[in-house]
C-alpha positions in Angstrom: -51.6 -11.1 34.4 -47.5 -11.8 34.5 -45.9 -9.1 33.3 -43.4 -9.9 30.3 -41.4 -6.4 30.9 -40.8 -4.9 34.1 -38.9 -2.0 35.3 -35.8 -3.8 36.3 -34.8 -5.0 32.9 -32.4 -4.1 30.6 -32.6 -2.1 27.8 -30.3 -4.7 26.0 -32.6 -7.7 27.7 -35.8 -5.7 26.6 -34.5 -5.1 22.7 -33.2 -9.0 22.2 -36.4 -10.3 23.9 -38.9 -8.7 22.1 -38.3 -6.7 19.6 -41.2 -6.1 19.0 -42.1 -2.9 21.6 -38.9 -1.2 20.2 -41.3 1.5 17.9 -43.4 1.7 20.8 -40.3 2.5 23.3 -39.7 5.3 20.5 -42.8 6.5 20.6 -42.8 7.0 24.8 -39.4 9.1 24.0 -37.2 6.6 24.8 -34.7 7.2 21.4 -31.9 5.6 22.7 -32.8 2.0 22.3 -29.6 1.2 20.4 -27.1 3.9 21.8 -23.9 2.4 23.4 -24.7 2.8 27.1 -28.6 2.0 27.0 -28.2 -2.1 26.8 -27.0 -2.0 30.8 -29.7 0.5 31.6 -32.4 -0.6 33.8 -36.0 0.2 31.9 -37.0 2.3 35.1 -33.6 4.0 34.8 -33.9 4.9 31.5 -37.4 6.2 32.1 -36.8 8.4 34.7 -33.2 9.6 32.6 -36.2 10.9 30.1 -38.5 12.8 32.7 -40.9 10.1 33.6 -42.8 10.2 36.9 -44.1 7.0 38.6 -47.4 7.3 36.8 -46.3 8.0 33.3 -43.8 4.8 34.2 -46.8 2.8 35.1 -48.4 3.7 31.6 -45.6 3.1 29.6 -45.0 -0.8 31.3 -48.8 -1.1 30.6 -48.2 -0.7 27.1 -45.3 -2.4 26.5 -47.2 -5.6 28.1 -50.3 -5.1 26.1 -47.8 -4.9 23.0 -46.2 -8.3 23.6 -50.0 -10.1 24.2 -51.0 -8.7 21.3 -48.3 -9.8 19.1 -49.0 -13.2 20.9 -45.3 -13.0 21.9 -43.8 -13.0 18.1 -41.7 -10.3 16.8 -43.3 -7.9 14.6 -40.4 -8.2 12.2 -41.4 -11.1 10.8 -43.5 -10.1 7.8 -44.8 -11.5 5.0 -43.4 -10.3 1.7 -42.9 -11.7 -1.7 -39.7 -9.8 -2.5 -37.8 -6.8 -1.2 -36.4 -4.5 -4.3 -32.8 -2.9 -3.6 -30.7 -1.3 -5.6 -26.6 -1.2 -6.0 -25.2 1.6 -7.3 -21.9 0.6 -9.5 -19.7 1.5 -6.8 -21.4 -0.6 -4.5 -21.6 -3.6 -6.4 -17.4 -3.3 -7.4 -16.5 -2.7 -3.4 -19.0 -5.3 -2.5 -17.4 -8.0 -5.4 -13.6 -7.0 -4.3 -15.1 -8.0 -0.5 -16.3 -11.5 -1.6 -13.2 -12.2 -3.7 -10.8 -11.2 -0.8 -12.7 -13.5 1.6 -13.7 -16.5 -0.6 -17.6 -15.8 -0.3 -20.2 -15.9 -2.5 -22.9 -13.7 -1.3 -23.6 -10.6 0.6 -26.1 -10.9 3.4 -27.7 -7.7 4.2 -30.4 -7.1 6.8 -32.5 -5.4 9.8 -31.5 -5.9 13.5 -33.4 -4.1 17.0 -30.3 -1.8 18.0 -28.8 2.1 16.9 -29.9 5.0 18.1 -32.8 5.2 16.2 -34.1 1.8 16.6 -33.3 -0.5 13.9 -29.5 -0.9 12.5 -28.1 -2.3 9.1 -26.6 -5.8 9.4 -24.2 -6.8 6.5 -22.0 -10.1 6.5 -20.8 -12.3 3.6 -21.3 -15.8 3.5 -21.8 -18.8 0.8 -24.8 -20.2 1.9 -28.7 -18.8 2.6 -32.0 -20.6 4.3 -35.4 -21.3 3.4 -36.1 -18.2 5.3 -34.0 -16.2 2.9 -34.6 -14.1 -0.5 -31.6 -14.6 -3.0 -31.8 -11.8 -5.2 -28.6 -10.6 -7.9 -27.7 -7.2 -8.8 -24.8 -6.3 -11.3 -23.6 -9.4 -10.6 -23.2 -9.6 -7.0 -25.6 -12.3 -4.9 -28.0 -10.7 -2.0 -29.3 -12.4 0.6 -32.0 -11.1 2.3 -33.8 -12.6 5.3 -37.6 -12.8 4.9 -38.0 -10.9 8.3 -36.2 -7.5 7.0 -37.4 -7.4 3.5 -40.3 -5.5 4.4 -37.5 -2.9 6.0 -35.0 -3.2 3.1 -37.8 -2.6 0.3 -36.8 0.3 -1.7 -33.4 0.7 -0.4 -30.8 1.8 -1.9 -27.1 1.1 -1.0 -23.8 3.0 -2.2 -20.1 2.9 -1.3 -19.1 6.4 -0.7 -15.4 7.2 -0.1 -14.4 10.7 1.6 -11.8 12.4 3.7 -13.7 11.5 6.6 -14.0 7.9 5.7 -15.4 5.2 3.6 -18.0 2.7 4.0 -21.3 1.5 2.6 -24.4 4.5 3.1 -27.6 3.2 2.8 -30.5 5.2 1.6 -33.6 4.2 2.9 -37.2 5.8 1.7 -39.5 4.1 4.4 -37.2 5.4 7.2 -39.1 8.2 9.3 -35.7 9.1 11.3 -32.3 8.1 11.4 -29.8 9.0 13.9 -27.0 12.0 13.1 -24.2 8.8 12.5 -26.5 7.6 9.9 -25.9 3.9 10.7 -29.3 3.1 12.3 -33.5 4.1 11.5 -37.0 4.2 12.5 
């Protein structure tokens, strides 16, 4: 059997590819998928920057193969749902109306990507237009779009705008997240 993953990949390569083995790269101890210098890190490199001996490198390719065959190659983001329920708070919903104004858009785009330190990252964009693969959903009068493949992710969340000395910027507050990193801008 042709191995979809070996050693001398990329991190980056490995995350964009398939997606799908980015819980099981957690679960080996490998929690910086998404930090800033693991994309140009070779798998093996990364491995052995975590403790891993030859054998326990071995094992972990094994899996990460037997992952992708299983999934028959297609991301295990992509799941079926009916709806994803989010909620704006008031502050959220004015920062996120001044945003489309100043830019001419009509809708918020919010979603799931592979990446952060913890695995997954928040996407947002505005744009005027969604897909067939898309759930349009308003809130306080403000348009969502949510892409079928992160509702599952976004179901139950809860996004705020939160200004402080510090900074300002959108904090999302997800239930269904078992860890996030200490920046707060990405989950597992």
């Amino acid at each position: 059997m042709s191995q979809a993953i070996t050693r001398e990949m990329t991190m980056g390569d490995i995350v964009e590819t398939h997606p799908e083995v980015i819980e099981t790269l957690l679960d080996l101890g490998v929690q910086c998928v998404g930090c800033h210098v693991s994309p140009y890190e070779s798998l093996e490199d990364g491995f052995r920057g975590h403790g891993m001996n030859e054998d326990e490198i071995q094992g972990a390719l094994q899996k990460l193969n037997e992952v992708i065959v299983s999934n028959g190659s297609s991301p295990s983001l992509s799941i079926e749902v009916e709806n994803a329920h989010l909620t704006l708070t008031d502050k959220a919903a004015e920062k996120i109306k001044e945003f489309l104004t100043k830019e001419q858009k009509k809708a918020l785009r919010i979603g799931v990507v592979p990446g952060g330190c913890s695995g997954y990252k928040y996407s947002m964009e505005l744009e005027d237009e969604s897909s067939p693969q898309d759930f349009v959903v308003e809130q306080k009068g403000v348009q969502l779009v949510i892409g079928k493949s992160s509702a599952a992710k976004l179901d139950g969340v809860s996004i705020d705008y939160v200004e402080s000395l510090q900074g300002s910027g959108f904090k999302i507050e997800n239930p269904h997240a078992s860890k996030s990193c200490g920046c707060g801008s990405s989950f597992r």
